[in-house]
C-alpha positions in Angstrom: 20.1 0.1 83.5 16.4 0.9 84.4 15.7 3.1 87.3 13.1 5.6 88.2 13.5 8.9 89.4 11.1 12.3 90.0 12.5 14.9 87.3 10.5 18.3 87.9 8.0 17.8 84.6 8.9 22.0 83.5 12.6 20.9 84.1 12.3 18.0 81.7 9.9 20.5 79.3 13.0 22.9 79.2 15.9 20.4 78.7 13.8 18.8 75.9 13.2 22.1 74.2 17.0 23.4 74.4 18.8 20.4 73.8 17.0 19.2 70.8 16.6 16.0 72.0 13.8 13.4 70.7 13.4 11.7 74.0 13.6 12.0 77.7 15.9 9.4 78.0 18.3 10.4 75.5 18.2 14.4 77.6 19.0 12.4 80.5 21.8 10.3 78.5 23.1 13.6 77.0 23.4 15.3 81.1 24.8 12.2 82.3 27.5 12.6 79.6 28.2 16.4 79.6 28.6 16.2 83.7 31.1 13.7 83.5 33.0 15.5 80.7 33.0 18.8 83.3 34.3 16.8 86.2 36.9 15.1 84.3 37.8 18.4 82.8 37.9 19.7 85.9 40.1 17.0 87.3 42.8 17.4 84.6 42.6 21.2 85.1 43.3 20.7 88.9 46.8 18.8 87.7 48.1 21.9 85.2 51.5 22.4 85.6 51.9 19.9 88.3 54.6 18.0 86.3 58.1 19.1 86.1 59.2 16.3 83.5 57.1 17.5 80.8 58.9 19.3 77.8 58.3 22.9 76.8 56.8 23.6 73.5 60.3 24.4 72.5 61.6 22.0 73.3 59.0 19.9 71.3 59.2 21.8 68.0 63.1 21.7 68.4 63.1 17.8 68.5 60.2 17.7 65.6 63.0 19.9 63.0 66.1 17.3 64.1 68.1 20.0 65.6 
């Protein structure tokens, strides 16, 4: 998808020079990808121990030696 948007040219600068990328679209690729993985991290961390039907790690190794 093509779009244009004003990035703050010392902003790019430094997110060019830190991430090691070789373009500006693939620093903007590489945000876009690492914000999502935060908020879907985030998400799942919101639901911890939120379900009571889940086994405990016990429980798992018990069933994994047959007893």
């Amino acid at each position: 998808m093509k779009t244009t948007i004003d990035i703050p040219e010392d902003l790019m600068q430094d997110a060019l020079r830190v991430s090691g990328a070789r373009s500006k679209r693939e620093v903007v690729v590489n945000a876009l990808r690492d914000y999502v993985r935060r908020k879907r991290m985030a998400e799942l961390a919101r639901h911890a121990g939120t379900c009571d039907d889940l086994i405990t790690a016990e429980e798992l190794r018990q069933l994994r030696q047959g007893d």
